[in-house]
N, C-alpha and C positions, 0 to 999 in steps of 0.2 A: 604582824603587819595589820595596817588598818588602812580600809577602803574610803574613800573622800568620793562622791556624787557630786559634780562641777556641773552648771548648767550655763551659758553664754549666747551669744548672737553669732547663729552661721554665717562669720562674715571672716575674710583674710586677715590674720594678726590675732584674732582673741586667743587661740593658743599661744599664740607666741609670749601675747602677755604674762597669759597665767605663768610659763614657763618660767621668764623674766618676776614673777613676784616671786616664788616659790624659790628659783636660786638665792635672790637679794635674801630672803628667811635663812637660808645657809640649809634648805631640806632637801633631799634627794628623792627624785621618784622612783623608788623600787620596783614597780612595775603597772600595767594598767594598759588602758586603750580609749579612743573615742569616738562617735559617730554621732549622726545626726537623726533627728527621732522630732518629729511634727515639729520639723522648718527652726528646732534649735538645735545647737549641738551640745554634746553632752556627753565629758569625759567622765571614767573611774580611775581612780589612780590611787597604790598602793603606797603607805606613807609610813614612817616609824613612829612618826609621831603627828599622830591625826588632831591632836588638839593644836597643838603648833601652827599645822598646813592652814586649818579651817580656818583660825586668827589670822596670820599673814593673807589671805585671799578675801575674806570677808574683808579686811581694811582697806582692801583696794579695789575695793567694792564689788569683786563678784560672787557671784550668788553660791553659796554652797546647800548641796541637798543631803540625804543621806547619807550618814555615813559608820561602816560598822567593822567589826572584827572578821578577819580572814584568818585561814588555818594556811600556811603553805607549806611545804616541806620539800627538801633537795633530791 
């Protein structure tokens, strides 16, 4: 799994979008969470294919930050 840092405006719907670009990519979010952190909000989200995620969301213009390799296990 590979970690994606999303940054956005704490406002109603910008999840929603990101969510909405990332199905239209055909990717799945394997797992992750978000919160809000000096008046922006700012999701991590668990991707199989982190280069895929960052292209599909950068095109739709939002901001991607950080993003790197997780270990998970069952």
């Amino acid at each position: 799994m590979q970690e994606v840092a999303i940054s956005f405006e704490d406002q109603p719907g910008c999840l929603a979008t990101m969510g909405e670009v990332v199905g239209r990519a055909g990717l799945n979010l394997e797992g992750g969470g978000c919160f809000v952190e000096n008046g922006r909000g700012v999701a991590r989200f668990l991707f199989a294919d982190r280069s895929a995620a960052r292209d599909a969301l950068e095109a739709a213009g939002i901001q991607v930050g950080v993003y790197r390799m997780c270990l998970c296990s069952d």
